[in-house]
Predicted model as a PDB file, atoms N, CA, C, CB and O in Angstrom, pLDDT in the B-factor column:
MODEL        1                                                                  
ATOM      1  N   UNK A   1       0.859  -1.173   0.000  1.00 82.00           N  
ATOM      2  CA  UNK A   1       0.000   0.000   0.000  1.00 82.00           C  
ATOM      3  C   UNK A   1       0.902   1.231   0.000  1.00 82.00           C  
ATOM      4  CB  UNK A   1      -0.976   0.001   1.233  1.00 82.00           C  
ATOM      5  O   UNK A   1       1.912   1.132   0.696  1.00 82.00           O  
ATOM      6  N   UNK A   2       0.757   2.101  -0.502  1.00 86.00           N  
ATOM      7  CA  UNK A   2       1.235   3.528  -0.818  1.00 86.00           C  
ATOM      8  C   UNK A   2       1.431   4.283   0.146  1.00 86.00           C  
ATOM      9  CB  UNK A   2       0.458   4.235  -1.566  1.00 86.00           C  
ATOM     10  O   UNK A   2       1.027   3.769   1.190  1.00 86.00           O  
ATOM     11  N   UNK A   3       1.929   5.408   0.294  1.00 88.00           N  
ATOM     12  CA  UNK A   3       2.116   6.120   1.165  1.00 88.00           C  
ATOM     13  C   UNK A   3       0.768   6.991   1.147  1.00 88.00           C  
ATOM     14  CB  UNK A   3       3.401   6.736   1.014  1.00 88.00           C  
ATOM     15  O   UNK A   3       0.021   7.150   2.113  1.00 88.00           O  
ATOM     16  N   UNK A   4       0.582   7.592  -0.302  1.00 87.00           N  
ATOM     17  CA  UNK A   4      -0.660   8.623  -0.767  1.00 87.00           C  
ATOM     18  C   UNK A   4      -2.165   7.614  -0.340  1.00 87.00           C  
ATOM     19  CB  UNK A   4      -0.535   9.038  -2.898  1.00 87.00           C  
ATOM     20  O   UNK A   4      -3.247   8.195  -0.248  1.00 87.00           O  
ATOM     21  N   UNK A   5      -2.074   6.228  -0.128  1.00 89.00           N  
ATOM     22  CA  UNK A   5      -3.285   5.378   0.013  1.00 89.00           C  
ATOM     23  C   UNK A   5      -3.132   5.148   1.236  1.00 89.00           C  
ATOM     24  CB  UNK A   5      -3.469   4.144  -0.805  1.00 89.00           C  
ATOM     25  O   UNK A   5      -4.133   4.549   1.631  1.00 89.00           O  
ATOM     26  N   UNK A   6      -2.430   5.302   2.021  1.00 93.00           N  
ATOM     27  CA  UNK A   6      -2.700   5.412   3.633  1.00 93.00           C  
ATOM     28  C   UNK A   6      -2.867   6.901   4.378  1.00 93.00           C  
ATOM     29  CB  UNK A   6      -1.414   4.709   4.369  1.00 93.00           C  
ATOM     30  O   UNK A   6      -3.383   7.267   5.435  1.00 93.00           O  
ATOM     31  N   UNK A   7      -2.227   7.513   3.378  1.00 94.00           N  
ATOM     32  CA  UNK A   7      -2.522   9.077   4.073  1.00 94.00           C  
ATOM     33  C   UNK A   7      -4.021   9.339   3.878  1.00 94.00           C  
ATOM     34  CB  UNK A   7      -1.596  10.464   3.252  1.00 94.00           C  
ATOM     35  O   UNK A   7      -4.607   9.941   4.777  1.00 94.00           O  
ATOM     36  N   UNK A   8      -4.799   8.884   2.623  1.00 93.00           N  
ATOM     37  CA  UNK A   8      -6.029   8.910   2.342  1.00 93.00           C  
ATOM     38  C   UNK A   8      -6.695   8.221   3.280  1.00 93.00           C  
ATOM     39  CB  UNK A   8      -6.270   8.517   1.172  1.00 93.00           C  
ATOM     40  O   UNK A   8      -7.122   9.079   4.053  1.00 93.00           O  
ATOM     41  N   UNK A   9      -7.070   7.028   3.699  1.00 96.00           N  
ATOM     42  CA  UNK A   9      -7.056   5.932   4.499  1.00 96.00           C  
ATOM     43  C   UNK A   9      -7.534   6.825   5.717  1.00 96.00           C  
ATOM     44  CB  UNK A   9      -5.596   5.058   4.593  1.00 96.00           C  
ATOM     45  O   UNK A   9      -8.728   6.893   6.005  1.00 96.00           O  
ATOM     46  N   UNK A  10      -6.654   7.439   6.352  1.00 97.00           N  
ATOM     47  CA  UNK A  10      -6.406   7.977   7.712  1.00 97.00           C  
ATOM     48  C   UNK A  10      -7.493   9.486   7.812  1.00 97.00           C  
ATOM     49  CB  UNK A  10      -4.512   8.344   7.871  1.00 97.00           C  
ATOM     50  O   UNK A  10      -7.884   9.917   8.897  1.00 97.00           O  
ATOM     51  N   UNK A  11      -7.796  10.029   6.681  1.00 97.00           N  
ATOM     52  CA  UNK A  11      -8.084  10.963   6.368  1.00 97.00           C  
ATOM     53  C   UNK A  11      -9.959  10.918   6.465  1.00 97.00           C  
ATOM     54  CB  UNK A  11      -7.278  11.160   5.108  1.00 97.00           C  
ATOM     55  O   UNK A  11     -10.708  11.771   6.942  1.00 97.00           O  
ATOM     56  N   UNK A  12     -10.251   9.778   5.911  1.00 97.00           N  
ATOM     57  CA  UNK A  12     -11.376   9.058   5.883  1.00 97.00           C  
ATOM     58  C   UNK A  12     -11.752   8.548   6.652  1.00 97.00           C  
ATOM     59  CB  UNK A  12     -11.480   8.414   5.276  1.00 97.00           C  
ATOM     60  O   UNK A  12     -12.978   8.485   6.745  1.00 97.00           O  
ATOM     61  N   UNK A  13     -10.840   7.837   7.727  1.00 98.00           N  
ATOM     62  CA  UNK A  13     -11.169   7.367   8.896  1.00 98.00           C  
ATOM     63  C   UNK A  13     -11.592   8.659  10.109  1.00 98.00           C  
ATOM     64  CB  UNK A  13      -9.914   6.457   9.267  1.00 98.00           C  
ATOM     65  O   UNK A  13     -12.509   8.681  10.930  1.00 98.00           O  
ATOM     66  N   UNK A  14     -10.438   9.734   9.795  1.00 98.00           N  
ATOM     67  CA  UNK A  14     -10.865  10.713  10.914  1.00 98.00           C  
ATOM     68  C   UNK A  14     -11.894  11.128  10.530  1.00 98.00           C  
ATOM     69  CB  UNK A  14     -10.061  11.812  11.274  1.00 98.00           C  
ATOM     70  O   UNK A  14     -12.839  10.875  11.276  1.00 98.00           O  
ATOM     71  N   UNK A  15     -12.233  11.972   9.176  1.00 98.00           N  
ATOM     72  CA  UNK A  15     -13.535  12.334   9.180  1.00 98.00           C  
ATOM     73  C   UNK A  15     -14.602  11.261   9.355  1.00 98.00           C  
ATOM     74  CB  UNK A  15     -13.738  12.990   8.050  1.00 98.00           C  
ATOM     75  O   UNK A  15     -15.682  11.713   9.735  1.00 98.00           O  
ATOM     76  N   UNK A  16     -14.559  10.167   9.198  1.00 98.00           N  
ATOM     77  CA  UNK A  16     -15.900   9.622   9.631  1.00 98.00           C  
ATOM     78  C   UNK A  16     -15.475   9.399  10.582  1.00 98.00           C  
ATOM     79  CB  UNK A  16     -16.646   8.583   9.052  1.00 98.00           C  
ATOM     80  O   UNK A  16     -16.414   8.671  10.905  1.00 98.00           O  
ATOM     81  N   UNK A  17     -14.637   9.345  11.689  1.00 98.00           N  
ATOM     82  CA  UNK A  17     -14.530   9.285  13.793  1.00 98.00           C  
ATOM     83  C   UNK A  17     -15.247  10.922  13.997  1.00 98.00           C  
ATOM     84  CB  UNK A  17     -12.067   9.259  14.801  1.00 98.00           C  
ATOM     85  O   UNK A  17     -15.920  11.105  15.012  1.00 98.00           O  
ATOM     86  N   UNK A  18     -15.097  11.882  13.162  1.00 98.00           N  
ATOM     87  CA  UNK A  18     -14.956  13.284  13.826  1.00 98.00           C  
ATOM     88  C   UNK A  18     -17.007  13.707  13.262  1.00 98.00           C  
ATOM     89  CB  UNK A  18     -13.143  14.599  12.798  1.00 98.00           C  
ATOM     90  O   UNK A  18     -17.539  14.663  13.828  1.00 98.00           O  
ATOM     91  N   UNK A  19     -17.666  13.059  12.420  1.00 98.00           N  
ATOM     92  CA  UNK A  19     -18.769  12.622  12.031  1.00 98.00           C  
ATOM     93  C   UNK A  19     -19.644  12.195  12.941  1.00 98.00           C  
ATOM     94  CB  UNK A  19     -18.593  11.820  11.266  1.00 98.00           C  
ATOM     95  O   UNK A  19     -20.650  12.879  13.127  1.00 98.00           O  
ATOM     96  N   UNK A  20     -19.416  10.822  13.794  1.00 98.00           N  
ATOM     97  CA  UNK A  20     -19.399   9.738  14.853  1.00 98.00           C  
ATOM     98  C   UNK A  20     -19.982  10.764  15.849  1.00 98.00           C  
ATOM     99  CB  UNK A  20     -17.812   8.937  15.275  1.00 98.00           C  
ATOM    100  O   UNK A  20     -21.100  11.048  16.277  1.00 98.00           O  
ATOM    101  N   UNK A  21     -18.021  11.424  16.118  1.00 98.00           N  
ATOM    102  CA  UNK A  21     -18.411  12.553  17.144  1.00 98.00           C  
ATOM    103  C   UNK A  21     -19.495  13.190  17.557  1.00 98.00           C  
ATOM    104  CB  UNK A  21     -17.937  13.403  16.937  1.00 98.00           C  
ATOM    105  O   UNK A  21     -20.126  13.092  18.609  1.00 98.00           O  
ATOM    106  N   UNK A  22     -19.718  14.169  16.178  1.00 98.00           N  
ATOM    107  CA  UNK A  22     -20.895  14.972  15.744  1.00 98.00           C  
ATOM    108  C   UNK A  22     -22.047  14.439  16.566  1.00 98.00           C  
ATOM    109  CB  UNK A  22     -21.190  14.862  14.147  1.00 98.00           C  
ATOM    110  O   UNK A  22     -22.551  14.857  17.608  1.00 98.00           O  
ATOM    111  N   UNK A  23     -22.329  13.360  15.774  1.00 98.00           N  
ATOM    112  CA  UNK A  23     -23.715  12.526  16.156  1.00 98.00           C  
ATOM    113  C   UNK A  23     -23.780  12.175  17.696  1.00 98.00           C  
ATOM    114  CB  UNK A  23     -23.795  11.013  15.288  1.00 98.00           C  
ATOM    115  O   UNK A  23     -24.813  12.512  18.275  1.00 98.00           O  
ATOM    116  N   UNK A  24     -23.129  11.752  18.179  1.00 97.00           N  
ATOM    117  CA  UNK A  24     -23.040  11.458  19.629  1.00 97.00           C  
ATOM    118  C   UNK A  24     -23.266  12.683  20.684  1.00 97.00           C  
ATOM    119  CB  UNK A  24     -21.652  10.872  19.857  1.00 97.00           C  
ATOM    120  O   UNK A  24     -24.127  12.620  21.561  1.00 97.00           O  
ATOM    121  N   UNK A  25     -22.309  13.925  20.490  1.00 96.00           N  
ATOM    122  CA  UNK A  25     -22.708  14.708  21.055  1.00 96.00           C  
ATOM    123  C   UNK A  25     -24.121  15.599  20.645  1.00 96.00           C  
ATOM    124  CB  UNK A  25     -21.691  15.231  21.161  1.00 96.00           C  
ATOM    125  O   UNK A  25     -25.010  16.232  21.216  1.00 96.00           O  
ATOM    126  N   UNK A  26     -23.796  15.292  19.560  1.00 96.00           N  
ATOM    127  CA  UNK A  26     -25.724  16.071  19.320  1.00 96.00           C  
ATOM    128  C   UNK A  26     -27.394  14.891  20.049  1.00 96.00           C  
ATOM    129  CB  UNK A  26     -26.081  16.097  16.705  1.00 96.00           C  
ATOM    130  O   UNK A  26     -28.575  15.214  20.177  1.00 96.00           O  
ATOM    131  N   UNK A  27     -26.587  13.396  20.388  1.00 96.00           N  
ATOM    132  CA  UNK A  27     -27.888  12.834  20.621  1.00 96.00           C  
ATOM    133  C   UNK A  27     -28.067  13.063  22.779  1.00 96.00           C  
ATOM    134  CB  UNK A  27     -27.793  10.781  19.819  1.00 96.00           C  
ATOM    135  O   UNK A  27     -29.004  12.983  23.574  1.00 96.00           O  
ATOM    136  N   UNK A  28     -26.619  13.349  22.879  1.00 96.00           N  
ATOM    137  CA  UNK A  28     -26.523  13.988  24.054  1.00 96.00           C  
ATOM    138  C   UNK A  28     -27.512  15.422  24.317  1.00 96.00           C  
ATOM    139  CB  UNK A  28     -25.049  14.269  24.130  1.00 96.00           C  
ATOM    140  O   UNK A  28     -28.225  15.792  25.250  1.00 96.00           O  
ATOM    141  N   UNK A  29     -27.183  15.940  23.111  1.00 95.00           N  
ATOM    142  CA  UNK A  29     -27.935  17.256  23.601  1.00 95.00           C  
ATOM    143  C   UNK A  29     -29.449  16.962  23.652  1.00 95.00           C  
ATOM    144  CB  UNK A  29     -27.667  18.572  22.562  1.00 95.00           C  
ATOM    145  O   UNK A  29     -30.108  17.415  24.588  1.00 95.00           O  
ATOM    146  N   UNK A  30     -30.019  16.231  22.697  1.00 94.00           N  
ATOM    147  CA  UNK A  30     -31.064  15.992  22.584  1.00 94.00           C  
ATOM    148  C   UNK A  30     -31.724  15.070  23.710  1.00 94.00           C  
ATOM    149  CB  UNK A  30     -31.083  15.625  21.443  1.00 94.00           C  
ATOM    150  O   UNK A  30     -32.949  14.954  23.719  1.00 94.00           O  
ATOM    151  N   UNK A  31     -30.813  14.308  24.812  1.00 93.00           N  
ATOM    152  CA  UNK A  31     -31.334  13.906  26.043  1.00 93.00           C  
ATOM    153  C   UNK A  31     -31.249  14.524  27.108  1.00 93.00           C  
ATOM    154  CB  UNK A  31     -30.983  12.958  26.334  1.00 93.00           C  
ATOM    155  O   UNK A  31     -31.300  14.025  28.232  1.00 93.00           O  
ATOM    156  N   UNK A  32     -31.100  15.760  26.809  1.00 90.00           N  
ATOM    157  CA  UNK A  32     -30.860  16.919  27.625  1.00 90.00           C  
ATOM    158  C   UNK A  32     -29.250  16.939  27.811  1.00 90.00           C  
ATOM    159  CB  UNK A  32     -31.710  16.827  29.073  1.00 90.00           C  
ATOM    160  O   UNK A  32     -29.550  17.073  28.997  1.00 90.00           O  
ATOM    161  N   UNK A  33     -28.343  16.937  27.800  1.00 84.00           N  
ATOM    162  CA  UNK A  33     -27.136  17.250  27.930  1.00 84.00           C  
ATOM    163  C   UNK A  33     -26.851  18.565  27.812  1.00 84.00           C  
ATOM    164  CB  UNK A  33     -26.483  16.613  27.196  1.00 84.00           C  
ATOM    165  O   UNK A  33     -27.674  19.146  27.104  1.00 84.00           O  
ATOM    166  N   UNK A  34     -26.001  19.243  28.237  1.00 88.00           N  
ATOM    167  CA  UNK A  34     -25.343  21.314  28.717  1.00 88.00           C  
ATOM    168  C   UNK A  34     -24.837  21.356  26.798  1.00 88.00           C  
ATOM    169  CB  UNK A  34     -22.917  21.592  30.622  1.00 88.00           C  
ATOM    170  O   UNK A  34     -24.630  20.610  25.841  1.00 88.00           O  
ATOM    171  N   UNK A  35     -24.856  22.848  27.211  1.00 91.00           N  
ATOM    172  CA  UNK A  35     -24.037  23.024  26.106  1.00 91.00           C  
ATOM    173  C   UNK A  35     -22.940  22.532  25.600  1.00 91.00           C  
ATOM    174  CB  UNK A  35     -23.797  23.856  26.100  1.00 91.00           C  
ATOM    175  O   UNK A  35     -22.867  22.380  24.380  1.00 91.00           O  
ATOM    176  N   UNK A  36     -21.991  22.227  26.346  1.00 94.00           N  
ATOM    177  CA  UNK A  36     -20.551  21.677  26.219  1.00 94.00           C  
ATOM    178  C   UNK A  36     -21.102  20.360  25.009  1.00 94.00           C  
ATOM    179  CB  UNK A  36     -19.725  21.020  28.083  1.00 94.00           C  
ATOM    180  O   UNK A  36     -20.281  20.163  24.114  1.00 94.00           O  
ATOM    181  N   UNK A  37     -22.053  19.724  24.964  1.00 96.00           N  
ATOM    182  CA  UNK A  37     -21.901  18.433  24.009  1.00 96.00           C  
ATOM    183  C   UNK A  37     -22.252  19.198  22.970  1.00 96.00           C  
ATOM    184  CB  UNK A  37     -22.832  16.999  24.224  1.00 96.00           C  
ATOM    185  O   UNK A  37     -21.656  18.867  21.945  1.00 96.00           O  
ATOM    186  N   UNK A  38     -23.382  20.568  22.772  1.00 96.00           N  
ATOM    187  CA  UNK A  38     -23.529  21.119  21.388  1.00 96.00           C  
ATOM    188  C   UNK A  38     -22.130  21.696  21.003  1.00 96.00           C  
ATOM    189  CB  UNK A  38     -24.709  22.281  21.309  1.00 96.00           C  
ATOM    190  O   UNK A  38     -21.750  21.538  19.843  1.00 96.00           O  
ATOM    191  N   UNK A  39     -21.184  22.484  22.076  1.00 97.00           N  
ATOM    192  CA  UNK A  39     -20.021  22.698  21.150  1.00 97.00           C  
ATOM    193  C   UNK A  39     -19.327  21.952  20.600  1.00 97.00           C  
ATOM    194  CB  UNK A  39     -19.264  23.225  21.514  1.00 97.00           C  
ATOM    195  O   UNK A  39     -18.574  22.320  19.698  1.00 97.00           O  
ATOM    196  N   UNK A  40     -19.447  20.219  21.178  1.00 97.00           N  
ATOM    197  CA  UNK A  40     -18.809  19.630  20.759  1.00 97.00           C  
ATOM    198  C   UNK A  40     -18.955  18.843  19.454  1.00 97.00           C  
ATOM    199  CB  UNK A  40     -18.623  19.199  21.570  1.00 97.00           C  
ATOM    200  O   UNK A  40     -18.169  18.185  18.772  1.00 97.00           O  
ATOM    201  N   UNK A  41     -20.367  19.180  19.351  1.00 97.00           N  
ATOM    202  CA  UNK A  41     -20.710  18.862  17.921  1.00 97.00           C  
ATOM    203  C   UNK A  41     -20.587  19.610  17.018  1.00 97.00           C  
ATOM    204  CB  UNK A  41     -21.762  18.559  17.723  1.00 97.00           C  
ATOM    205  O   UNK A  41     -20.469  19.313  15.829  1.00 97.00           O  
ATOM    206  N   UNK A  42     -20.605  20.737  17.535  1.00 97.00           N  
ATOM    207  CA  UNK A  42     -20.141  21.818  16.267  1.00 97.00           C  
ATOM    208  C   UNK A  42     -18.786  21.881  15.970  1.00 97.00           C  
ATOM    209  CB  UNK A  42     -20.470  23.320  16.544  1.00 97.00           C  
ATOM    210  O   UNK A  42     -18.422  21.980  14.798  1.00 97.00           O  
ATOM    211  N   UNK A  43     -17.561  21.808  17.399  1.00 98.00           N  
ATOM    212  CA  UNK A  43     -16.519  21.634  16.637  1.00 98.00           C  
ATOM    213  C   UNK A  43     -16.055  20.118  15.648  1.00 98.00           C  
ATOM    214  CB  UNK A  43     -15.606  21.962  17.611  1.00 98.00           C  
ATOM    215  O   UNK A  43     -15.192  19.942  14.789  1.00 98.00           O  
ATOM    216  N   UNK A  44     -16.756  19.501  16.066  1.00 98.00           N  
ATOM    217  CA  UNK A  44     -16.891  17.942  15.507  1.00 98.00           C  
ATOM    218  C   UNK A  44     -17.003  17.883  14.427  1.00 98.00           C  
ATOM    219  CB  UNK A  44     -17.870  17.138  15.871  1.00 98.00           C  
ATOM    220  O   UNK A  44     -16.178  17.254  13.765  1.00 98.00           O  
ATOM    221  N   UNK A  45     -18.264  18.634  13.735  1.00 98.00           N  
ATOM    222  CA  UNK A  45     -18.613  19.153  12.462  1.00 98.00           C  
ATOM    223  C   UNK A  45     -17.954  19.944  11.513  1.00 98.00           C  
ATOM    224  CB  UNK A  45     -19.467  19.703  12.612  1.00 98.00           C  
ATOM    225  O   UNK A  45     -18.179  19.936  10.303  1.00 98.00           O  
ATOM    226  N   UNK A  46     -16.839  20.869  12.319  1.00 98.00           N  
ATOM    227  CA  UNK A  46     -16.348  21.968  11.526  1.00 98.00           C  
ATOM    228  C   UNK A  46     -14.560  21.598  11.313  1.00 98.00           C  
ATOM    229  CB  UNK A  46     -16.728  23.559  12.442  1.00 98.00           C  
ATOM    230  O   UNK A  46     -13.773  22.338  10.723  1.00 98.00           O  
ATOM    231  N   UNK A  47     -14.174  20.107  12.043  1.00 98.00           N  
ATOM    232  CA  UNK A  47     -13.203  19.431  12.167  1.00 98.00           C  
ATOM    233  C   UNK A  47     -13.724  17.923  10.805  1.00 98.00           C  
ATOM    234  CB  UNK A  47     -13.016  19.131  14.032  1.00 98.00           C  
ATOM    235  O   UNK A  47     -12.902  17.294  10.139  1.00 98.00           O  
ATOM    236  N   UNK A  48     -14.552  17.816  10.784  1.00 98.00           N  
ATOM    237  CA  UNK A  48     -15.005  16.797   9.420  1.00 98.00           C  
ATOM    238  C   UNK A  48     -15.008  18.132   8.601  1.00 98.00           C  
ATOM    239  CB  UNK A  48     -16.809  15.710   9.442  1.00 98.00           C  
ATOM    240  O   UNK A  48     -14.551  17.752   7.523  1.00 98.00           O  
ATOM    241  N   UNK A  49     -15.179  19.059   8.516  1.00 98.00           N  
ATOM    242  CA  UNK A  49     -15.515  19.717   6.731  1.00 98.00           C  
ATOM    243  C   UNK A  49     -14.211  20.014   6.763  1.00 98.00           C  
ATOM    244  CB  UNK A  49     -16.734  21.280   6.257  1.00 98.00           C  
ATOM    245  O   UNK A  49     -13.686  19.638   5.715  1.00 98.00           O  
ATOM    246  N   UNK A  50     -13.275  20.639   7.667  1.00 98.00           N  
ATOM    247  CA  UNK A  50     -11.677  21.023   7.391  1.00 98.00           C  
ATOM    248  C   UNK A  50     -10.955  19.474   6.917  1.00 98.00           C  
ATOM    249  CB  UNK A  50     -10.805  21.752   9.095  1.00 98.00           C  
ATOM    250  O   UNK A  50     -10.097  19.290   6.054  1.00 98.00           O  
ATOM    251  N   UNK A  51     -11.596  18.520   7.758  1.00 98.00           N  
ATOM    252  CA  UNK A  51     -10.386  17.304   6.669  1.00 98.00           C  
ATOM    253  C   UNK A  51     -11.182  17.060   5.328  1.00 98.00           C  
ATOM    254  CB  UNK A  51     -10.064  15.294   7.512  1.00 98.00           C  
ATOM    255  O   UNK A  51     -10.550  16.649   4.355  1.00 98.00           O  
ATOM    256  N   UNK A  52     -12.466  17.282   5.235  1.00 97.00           N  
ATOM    257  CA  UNK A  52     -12.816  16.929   3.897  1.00 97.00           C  
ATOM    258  C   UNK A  52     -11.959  17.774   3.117  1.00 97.00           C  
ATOM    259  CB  UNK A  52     -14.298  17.098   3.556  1.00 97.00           C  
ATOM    260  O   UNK A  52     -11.359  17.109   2.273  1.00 97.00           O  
ATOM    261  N   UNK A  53     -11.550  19.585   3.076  1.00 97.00           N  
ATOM    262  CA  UNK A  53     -11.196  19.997   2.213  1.00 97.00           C  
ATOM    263  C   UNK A  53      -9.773  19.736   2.058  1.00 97.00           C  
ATOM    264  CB  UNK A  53     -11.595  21.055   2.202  1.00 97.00           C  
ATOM    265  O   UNK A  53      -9.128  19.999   1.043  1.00 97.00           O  
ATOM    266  N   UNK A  54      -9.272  19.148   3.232  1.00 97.00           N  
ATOM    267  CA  UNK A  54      -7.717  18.900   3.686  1.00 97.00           C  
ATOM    268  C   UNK A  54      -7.939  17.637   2.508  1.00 97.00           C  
ATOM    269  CB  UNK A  54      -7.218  18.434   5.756  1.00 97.00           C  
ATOM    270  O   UNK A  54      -7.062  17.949   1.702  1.00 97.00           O  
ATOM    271  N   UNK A  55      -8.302  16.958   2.201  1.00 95.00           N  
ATOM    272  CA  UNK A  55      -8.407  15.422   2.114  1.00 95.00           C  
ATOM    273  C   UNK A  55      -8.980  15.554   0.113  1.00 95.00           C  
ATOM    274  CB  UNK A  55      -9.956  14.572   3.666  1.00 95.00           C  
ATOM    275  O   UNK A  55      -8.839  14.619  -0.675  1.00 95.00           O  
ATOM    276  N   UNK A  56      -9.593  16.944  -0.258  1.00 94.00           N  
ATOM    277  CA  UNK A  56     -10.044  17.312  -1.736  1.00 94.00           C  
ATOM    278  C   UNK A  56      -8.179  18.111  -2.123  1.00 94.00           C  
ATOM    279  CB  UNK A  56     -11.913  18.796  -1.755  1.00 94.00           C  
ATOM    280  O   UNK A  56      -7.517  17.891  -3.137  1.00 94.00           O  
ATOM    281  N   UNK A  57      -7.852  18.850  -1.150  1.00 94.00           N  
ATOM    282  CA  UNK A  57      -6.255  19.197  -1.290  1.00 94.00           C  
ATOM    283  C   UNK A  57      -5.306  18.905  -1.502  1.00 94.00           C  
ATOM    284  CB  UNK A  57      -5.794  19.431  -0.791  1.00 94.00           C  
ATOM    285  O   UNK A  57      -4.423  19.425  -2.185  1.00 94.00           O  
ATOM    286  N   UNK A  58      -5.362  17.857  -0.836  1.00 93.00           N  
ATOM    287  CA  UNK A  58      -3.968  16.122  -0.751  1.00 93.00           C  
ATOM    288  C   UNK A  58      -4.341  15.618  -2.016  1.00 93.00           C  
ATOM    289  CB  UNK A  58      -4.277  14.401   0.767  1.00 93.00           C  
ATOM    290  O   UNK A  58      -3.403  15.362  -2.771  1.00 93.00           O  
ATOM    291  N   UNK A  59      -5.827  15.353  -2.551  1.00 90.00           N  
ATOM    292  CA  UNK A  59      -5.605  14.447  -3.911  1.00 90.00           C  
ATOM    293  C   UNK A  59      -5.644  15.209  -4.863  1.00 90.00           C  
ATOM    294  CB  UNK A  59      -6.564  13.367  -4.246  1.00 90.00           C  
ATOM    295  O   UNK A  59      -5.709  14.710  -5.986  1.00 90.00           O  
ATOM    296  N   UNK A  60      -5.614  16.732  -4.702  1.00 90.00           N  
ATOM    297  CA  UNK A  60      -5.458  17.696  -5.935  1.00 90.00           C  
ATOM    298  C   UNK A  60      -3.769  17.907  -6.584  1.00 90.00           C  
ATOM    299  CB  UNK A  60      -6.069  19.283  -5.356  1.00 90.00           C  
ATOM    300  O   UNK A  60      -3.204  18.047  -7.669  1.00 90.00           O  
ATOM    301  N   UNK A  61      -3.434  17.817  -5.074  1.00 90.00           N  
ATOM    302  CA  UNK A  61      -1.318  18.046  -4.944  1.00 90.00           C  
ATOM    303  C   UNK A  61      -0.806  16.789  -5.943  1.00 90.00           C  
ATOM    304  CB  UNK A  61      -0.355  17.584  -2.711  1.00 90.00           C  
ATOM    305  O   UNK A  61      -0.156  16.745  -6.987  1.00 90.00           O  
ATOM    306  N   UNK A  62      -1.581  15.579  -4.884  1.00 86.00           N  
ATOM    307  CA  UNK A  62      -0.724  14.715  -5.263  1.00 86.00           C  
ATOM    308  C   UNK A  62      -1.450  13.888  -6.457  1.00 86.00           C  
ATOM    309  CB  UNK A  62      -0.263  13.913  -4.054  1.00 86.00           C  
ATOM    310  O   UNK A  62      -1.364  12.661  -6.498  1.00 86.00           O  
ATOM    311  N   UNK A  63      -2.184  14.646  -7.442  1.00 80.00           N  
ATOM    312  CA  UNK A  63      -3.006  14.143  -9.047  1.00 80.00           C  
ATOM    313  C   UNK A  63      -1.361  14.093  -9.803  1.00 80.00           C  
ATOM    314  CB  UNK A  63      -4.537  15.784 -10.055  1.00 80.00           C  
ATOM    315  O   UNK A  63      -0.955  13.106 -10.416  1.00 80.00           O  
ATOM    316  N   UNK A  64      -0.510  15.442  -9.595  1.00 70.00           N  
ATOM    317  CA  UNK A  64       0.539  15.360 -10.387  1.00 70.00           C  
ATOM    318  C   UNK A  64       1.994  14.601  -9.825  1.00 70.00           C  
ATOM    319  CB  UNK A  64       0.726  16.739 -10.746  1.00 70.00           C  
ATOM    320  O   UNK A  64       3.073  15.068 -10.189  1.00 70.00           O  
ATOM    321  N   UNK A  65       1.965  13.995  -9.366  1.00 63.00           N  
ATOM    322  CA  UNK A  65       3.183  13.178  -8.426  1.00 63.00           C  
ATOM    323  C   UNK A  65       2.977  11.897  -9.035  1.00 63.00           C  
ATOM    324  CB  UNK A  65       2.995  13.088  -6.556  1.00 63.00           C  
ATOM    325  O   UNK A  65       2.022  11.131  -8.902  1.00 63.00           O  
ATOM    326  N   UNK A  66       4.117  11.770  -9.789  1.00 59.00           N  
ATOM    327  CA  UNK A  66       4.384  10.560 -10.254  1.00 59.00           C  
ATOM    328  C   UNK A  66       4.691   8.878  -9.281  1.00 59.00           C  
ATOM    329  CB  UNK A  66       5.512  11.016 -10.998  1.00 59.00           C  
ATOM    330  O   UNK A  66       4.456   7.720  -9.627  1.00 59.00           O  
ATOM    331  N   UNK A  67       5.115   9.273  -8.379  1.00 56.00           N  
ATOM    332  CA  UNK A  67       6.068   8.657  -7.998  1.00 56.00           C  
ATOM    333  C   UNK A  67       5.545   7.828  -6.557  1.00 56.00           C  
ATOM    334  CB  UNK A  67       7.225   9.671  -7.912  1.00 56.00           C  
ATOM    335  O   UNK A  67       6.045   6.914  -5.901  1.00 56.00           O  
ATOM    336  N   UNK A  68       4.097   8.753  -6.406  1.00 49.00           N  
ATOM    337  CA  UNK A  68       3.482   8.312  -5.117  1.00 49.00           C  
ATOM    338  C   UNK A  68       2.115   7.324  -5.364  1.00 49.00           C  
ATOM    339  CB  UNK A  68       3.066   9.710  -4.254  1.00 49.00           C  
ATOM    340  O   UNK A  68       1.493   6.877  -4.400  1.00 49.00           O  
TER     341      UNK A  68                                                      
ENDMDL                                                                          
END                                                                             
């Protein structure tokens, strides 16, 4: 396996753990849980869209890399 197919790999895995997140602390809030679980879904949420674009970035770089 590649270096560029495990960096992907890892990338996919966090955003869907940081997704997970999301959902968990939002079903918290919804059983009454404090604010602290809604921030944590929002940063949860706003930590999955930064690796999605991190993760549209990495396979834009490395479209022209021969070698990886």
């Amino acid at each position: 396996m590649s270096l560029k197919a495990v960096h992907v790999l890892f990338i996919t895995l966090a955003t869907a753990l940081s997704l997970g997140l999301a959902w968990w602390g939002w079903q918290q809030v919804r059983l009454g849980g404090g604010g602290g679980y809604l921030a944590l879904s929002v940063l949860a949420v706003a930590a999955a869209a930064a690796l999605l674009v991190y993760g549209w970035w990495f396979l834009r770089k490395m479209k022209d890399v021969s070698y990886l």
